[in-house]
N, C-alpha and C positions, 0 to 999 in steps of 0.2 A: 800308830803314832798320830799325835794329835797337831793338828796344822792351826795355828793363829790367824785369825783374819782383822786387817785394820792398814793402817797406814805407816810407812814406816816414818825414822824421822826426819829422812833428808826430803821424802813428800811432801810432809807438813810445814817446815822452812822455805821450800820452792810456795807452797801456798801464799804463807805470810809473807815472803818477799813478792810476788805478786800483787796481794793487796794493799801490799806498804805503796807501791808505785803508782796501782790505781787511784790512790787517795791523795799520791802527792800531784796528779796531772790533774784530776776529778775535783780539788776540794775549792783552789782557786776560781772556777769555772764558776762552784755554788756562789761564793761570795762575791762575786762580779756581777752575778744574776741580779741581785738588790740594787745595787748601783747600778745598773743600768736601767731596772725600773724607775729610779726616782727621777732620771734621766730624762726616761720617753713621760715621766708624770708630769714635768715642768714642757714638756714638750706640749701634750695633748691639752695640756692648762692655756698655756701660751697661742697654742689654735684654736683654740675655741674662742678666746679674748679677740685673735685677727678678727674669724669670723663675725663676731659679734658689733665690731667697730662699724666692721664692712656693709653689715647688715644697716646698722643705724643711718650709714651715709645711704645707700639705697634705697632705704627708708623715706630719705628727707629729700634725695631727687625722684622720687617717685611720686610724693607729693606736688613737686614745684615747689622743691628750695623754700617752703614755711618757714613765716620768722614770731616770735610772740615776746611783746614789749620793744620792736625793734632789733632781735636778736635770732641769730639762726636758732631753730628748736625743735625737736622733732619728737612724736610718740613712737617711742619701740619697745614694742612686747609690752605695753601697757604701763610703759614705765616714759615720762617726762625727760627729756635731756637737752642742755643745751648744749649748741654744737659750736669748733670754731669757728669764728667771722674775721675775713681780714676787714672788714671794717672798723673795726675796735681797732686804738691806736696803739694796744699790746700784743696785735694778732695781725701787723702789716706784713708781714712773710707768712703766714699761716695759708696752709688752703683750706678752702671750707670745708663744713660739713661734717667734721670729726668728733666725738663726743667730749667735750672737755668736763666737765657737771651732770649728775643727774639734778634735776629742778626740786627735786623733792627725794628726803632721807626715808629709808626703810621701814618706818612708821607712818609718812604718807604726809611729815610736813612737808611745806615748803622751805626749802634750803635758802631762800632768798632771790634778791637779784641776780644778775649775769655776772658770773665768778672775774674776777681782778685778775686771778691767779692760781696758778694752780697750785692745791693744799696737800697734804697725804692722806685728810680725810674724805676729800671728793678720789684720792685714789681709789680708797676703799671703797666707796661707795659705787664708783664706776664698776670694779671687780665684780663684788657682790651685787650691782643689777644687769649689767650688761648678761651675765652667765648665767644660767640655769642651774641650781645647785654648786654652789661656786664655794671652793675650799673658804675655808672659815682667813680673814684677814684681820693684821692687826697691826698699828704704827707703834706699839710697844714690842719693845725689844726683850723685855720680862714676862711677858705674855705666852708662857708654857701652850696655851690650846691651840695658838696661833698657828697656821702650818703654813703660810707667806706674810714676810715686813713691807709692808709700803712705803717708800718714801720718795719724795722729790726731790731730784737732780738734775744740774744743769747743765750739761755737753752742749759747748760752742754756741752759748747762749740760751743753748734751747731747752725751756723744760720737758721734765720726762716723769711719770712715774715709771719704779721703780720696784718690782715683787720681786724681793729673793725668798725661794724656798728655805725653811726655817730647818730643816733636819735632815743637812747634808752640807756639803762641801763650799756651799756657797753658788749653788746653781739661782741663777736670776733671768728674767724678760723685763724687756725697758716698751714702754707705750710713749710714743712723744706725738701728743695730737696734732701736732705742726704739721705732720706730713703724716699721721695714721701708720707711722710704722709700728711694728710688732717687732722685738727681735730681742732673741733667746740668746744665751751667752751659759755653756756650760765651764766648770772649772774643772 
């Protein structure tokens, strides 16, 4: 007599109810994976922005507090910035030494005099020189390449630029050179 060999078919249902389960505890996990990268992406964007502030003030007490045209100013990483001054009579609460301007646009003008104010294109401009390969930035909000918006906002008076990541939930970090903070705000 001839014996069949295979699987019967209460095996193969124990299988696929198996794999059903696996996939229903397993599949959530994959798709939280992405969201949590874009997460630690705005995270590690946002620390190297600290650093690089940090760096700048460093910079400019390592010098001896340098001023040029009468304004705080300092060279980091080969790039011009002016920094804040509570001397300026929009910067009386301000502590020093924080980059509010780079002095000169990503072509190598001169931006001008000592900024009034803060614009969302000295945001950008700070983003993309403060950083070392620094995601692509853009004050247009139709601006598909863009992977963070800058803009300035004003919390309790104080301005701030403002990067929200562009391809996600609405994760952002606010810069407010008034006190040099850095700080991340996921949603």
């Amino acid at each position: 007599m001839k014996t069949q060999k295979g699987f019967s078919l209460v095996e193969l249902v124990i299988v696929i109810v198996v794999i059903g389960l696996l996939a229903t505890v397993a599949l959530p996990r994959f798709l939280d994976v992405s969201l949590e990268a874009k997460k630690a992406s705005i995270e590690g964007v946002a620390g190297g922005y600290a650093t690089a502030v940090l760096s700048a003030r460093a910079q400019w007490e390592a010098e001896a507090r340098p001023k040029t045209d009468g304004y705080n100013a300092v060279s980091y990483d080969g790039t011009e910035f002016w920094l804040t001054d509570p001397s300026q009579a929009n910067q009386a609460n301000y502590r020093p030494g924080y980059p509010i301007a780079p002095r000169e646009d990503l072509d190598g003008n001169d931006t001008g005099s000592y900024p009034a104010s803060l614009t969302s294109k000295e945001c950008i401009l700070l983003m993309e020189m403060l950083l070392q390969n620094a995601p692509h930035v853009t004050d247009d909000k139709n601006d598909n390449e863009g992977k963070y918006l800058a803009e300035v906002i004003s919390e309790n008076g104080r301005s701030q630029c403002k990067y929200t990541q562009q391809e996600n939930e609405g994760h952002f970090f606010t810069y407010e050179p008034e006190s040099g903070r850095v700080v991340v705000t996921l949603q």
